[in-house]
Structure formats: C-alpha cells, structure tokens
Phi, psi and omega in degrees: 000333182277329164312323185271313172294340175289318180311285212287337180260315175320310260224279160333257219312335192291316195287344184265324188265032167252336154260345177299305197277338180270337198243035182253130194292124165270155156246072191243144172241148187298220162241134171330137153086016161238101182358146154258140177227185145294110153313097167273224197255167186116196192278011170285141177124239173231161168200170218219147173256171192299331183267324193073055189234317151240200196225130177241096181297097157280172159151117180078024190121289236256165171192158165185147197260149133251157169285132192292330197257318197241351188089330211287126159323098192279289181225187181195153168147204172231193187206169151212133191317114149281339173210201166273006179257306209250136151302119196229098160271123154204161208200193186214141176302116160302322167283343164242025169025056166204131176350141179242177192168119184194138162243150194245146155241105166350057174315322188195184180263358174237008199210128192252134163246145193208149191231120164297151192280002178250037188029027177274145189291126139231185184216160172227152172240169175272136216239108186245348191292212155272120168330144112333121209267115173331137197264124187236132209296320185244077210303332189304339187282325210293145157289143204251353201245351182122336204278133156347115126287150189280218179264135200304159187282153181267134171312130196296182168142000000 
C-alpha cells in the first residue's frame, strides 16, 4: 500500500509538471509589424523549412515567410487551430500573387508535418536563431523614426 501512495503523488506531480510545460510563456518575438506578447505553446513562434530558405513567424492568428538569404517577404495570412493537433493555414504567395493553403500537424513541440492543398509534404522545424531582416524596396523611402513620408521631391527644374 505505500507503494501505491508513492506511486500515485508521483503521478500528481508528473501530470503538474506536464501541465506547467504545456501552458509556459516562451520569448520568441514576433515578425516586424506584429504586436509583441508572451508566446505560448503551439505553433507560435518561428520554424524553418527543411532546405533553410525560409522562416515562417506564426503569431496571434497571422503568419508570414521571409526569405533566410534575402529578407525578402515570401508569403502572409493566417491560421487556425482545427484542432489540438491539427492547424489549417492560408495566405497568399507574394511572389507569384496567388493563394497558399496548407495544413500542419503538430508533430512535436519543435517539428510541423504540413500537407500542401497540391498535396505536396514538408515539414518545419523550430527556429531559435537571428531573424532575417525584412527587405525594404527603396531604403531612401523607408521611415527611419516610425513616421509616414510624404511624397518624394521632385527635381527643381
């Protein structure tokens, strides 16, 4: 009988620190132009595709890829949970301006099994590295303080 009470506060404790590890705030920051919060668990956060060409940002609803070599905004949109597993993405490619669509399964807390709607496979993994920095088309253009510019000047003449 005392065995079965050891067992059994073992058994407590294992299930409290199993739930303490499913609901614990990560510090992952979000992709430029999206609020920061505490990151829980799920698919928030960053993940990497299998080749290391891009970076995929979940957060709050949203998502969006940059590119690993250039910065450059690959795709955007959202998601949502269908389930505790399974995730339904969908956005649209910037480079070729035509719908993305996929769903992912949780595989692991570090690993996305992801099915494409043209039934192609990948997988993503979790990402700890240095973001890629967004590419902005005109630097002379960009706001440097946060503030709107107006329209550029016209040569006098």
């Amino acid at each position: 009988m005392k065995n079965a009470g050891k067992l059994a506060g073992m058994a407590a404790l294992a299930a409290a620190v199993f739930v303490a590890g499913c609901t614990g705030v990560s510090t992952r920051r979000p992709p430029p132009g999206l609020a920061a919060a505490p990151v829980q668990s799920g698919i928030e956060g960053a993940w990497v595709d299998q080749a290391g060409t891009g970076i995929t940002n979940f957060f709050n609803g949203r998502f969006e890829t940059i590119a690993t070599d250039s910065g450059q905004k690959l795709s955007e949109g959202t998601y949502q949970y269908r389930d505790q597993v399974l995730v339904e993405i969908t956005g649209i490619s910037i480079i070729r301006q035509s719908p993305v669509a996929f769903n992912c399964a949780i595989a692991s807390t570090d690993q996305l099994n992801c099915t494409s709607s043209a039934a192609q496979q990948f997988v993503l993994t979790r990402y700890n590295g240095p973001m890629p920095q967004p590419v902005v088309a005109n630097p002379a253009l960009a706001p440097a303080t946060g503030q709107t510019l107006g329209p550029a000047p016209r040569p006098a003449g």
